[in-house]
DRENPA-3360 file (N, C-alpha, C; in nm, 2 decimals, always signed):
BEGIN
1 = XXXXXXXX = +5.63/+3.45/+11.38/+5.54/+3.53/+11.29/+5.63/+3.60/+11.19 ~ +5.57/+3.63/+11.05/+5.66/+3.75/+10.97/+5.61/+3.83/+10.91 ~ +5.65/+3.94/+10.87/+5.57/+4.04/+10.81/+5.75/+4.06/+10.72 ~ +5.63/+4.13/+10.60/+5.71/+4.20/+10.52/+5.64/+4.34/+10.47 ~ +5.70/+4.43/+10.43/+5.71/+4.60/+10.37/+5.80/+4.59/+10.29 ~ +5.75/+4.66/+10.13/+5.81/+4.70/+10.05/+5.77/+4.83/+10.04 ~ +5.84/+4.94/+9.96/+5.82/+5.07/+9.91/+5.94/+5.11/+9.85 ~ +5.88/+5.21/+9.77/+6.00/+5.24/+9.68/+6.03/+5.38/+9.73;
9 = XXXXXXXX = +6.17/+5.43/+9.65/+6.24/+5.58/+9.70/+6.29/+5.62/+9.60 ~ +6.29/+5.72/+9.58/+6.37/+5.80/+9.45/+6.50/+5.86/+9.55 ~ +6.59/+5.73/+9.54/+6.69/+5.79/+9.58/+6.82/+5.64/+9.54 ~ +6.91/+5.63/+9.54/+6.99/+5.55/+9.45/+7.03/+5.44/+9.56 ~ +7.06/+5.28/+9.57/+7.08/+5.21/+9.63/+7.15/+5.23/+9.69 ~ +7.32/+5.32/+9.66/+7.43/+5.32/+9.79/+7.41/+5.45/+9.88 ~ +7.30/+5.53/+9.80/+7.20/+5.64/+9.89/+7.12/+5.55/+10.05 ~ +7.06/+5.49/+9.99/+6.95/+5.46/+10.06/+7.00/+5.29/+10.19;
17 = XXXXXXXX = +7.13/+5.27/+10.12/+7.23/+5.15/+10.25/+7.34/+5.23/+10.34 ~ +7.35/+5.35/+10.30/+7.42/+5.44/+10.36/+7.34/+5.50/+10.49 ~ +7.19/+5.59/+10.44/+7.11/+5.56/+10.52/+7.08/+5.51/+10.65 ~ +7.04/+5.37/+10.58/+7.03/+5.27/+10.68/+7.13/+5.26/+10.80 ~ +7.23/+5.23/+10.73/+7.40/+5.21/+10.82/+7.40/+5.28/+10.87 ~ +7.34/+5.38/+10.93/+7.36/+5.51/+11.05/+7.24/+5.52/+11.17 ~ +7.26/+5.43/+11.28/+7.20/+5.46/+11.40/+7.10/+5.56/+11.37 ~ +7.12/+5.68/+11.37/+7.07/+5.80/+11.39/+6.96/+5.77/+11.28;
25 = XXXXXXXX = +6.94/+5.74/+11.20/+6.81/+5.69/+11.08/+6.71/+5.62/+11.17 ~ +6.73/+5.51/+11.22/+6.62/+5.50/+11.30/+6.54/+5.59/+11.36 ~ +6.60/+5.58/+11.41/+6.56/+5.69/+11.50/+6.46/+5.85/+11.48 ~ +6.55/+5.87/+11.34/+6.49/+6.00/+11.25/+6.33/+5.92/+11.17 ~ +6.34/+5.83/+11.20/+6.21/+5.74/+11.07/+6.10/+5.66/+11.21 ~ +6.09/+5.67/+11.33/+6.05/+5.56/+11.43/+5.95/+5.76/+11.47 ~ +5.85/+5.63/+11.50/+5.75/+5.79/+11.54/+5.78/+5.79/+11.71 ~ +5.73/+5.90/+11.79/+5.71/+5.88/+11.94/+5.62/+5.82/+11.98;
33 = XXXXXXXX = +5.57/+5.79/+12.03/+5.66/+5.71/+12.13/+5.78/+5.62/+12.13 ~ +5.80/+5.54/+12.02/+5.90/+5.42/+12.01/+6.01/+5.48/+12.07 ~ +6.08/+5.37/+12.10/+6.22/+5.39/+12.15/+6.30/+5.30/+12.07 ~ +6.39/+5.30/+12.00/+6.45/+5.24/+11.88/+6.57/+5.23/+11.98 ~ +6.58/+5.02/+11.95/+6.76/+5.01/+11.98/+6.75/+4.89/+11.88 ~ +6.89/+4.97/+11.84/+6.93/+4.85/+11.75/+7.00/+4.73/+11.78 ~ +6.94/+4.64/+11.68/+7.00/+4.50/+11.72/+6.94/+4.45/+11.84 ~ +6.89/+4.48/+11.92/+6.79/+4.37/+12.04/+6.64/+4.38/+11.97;
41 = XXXXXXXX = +6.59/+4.27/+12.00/+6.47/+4.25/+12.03/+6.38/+4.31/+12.11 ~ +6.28/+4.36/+12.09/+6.19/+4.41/+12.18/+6.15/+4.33/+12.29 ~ +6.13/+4.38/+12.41/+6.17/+4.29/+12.57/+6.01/+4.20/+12.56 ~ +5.93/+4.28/+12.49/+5.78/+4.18/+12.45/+5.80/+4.04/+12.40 ~ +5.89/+4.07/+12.34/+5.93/+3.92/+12.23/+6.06/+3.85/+12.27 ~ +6.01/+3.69/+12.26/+6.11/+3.61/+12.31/+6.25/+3.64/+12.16 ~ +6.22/+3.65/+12.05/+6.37/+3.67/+11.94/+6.31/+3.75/+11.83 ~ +6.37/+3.82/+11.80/+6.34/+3.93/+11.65/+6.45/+3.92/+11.57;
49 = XXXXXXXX = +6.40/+3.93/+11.47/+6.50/+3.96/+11.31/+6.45/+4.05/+11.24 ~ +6.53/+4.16/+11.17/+6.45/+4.28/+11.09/+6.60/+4.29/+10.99 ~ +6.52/+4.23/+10.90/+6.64/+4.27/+10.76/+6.62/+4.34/+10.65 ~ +6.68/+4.40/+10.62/+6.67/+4.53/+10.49/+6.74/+4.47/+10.37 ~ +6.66/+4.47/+10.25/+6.67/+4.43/+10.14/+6.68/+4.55/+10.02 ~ +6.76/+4.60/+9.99/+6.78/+4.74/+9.86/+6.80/+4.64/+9.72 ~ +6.72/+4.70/+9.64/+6.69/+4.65/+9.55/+6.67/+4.78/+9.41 ~ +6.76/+4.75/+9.32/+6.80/+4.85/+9.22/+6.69/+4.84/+9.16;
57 = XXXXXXXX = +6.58/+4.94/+9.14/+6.45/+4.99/+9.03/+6.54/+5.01/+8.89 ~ +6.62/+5.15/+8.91/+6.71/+5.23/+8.81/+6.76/+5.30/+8.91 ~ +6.88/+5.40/+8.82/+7.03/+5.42/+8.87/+6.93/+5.51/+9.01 ~ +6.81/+5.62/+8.98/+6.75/+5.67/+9.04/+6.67/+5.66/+9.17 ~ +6.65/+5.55/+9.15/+6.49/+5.45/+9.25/+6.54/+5.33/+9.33 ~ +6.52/+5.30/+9.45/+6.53/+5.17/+9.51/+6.41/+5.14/+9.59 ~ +6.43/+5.00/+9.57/+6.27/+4.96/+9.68/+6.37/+4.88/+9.76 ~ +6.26/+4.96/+9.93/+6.36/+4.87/+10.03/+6.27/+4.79/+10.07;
65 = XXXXXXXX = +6.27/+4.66/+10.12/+6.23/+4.57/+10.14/+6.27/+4.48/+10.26 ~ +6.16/+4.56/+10.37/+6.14/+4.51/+10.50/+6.11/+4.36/+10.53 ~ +6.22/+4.27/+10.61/+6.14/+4.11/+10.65/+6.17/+4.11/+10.83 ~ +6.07/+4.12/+10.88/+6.10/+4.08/+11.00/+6.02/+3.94/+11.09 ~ +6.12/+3.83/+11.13/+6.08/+3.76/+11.17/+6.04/+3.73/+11.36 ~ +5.96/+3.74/+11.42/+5.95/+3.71/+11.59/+5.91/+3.60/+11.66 ~ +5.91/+3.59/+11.75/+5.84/+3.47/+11.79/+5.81/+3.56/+11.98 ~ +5.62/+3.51/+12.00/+5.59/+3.58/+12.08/+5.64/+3.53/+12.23;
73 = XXXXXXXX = +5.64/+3.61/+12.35/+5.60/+3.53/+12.44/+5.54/+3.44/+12.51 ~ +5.57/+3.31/+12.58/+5.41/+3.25/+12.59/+5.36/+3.30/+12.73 ~ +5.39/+3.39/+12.79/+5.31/+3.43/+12.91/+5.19/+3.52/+12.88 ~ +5.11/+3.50/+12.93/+4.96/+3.54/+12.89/+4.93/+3.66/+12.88 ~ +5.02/+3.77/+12.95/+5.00/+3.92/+12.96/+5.08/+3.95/+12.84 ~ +5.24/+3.92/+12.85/+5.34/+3.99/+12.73/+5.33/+3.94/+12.64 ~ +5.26/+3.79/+12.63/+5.23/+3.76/+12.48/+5.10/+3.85/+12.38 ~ +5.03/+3.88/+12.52/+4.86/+3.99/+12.42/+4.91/+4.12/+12.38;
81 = XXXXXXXX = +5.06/+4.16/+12.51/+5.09/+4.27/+12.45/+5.19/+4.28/+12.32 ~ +5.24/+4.19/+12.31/+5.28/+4.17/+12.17/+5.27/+4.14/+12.05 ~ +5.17/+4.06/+12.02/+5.06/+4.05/+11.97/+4.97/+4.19/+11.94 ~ +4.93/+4.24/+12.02/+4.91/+4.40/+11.99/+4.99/+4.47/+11.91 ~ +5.14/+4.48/+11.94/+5.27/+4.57/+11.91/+5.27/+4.51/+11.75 ~ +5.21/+4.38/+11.70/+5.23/+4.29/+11.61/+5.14/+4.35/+11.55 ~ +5.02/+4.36/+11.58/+4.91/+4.43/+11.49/+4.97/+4.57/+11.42 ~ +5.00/+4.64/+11.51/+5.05/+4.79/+11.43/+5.18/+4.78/+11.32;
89 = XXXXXXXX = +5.20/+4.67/+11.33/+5.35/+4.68/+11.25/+5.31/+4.72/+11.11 ~ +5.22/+4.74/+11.03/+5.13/+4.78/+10.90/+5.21/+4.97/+10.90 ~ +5.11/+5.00/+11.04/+5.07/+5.14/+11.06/+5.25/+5.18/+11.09 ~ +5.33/+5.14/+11.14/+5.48/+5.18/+11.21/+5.57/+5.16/+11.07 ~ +5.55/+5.12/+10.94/+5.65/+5.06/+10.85/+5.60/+5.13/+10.74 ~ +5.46/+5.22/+10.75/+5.41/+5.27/+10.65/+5.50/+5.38/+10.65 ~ +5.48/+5.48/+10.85/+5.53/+5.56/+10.90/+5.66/+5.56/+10.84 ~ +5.75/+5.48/+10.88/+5.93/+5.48/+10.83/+5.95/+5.48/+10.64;
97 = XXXXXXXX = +5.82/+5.43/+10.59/+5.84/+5.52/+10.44/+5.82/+5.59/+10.41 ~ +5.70/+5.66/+10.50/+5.68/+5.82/+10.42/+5.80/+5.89/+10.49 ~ +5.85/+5.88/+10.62/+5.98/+5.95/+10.67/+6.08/+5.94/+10.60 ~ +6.15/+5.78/+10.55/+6.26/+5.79/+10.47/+6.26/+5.89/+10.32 ~ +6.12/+5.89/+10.29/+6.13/+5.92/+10.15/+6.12/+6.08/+10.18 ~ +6.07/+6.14/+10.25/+6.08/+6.28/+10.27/+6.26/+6.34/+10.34 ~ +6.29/+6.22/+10.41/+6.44/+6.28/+10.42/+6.55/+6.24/+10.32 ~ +6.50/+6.15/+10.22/+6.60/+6.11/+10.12/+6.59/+6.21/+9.98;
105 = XXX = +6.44/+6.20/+9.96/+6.41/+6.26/+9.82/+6.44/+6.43/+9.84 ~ +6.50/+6.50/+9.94/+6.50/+6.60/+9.94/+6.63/+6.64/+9.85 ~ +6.73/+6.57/+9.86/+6.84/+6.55/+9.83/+6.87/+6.58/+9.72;
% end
């Protein structure tokens, strides 16, 4: 499966990959419950890919541009619950923009 998120920031490209490049940003942008680890896969899902794309608006503005690729379980319980986890990915990516942009644009 893939989903993509775009949104933009008023904050400058090597602002906003700097950001990213710091553990601790997850974390600061992932609401609670989640538990954010980087680089694995969620134990729901047989493989994940989550790549960040910064893209120059002006010297001022970048749009980051979320692609993440998964592929579900086929066992019949962790595949519904993933599939679930799949449905909210809208509502979790919206979250991590209004967070980044309130801890970036403050700046």
């Amino acid at each position: 499966m893939r989903f993509e998120h775009r949104f933009r920031v008023r904050a400058s490209v090597d602002e906003v990959a700097e950001f990213h490049s710091n553990s601790a940003s997850m974390g600061a942008i992932t609401p609670p419950p989640i538990i954010v680890r980087v680089h694995s896969a969620p134990q729901k899902l047989t493989s994940w890919a989550h790549r960040h794309e910064f893209v120059r608006v002006d010297d001022a503005t970048t749009e980051v541009v979320d692609r993440v690729e998964a592929t579900h379980k086929k066992h019949l319980w962790w595949g519904l619950v993933s599939r679930l986890m799949w449905a909210g990915m809208p509502t979790l990516f919206a979250f991590r923009a209004n967070k980044t942009r309130k801890l970036l644009e403050v700046r």
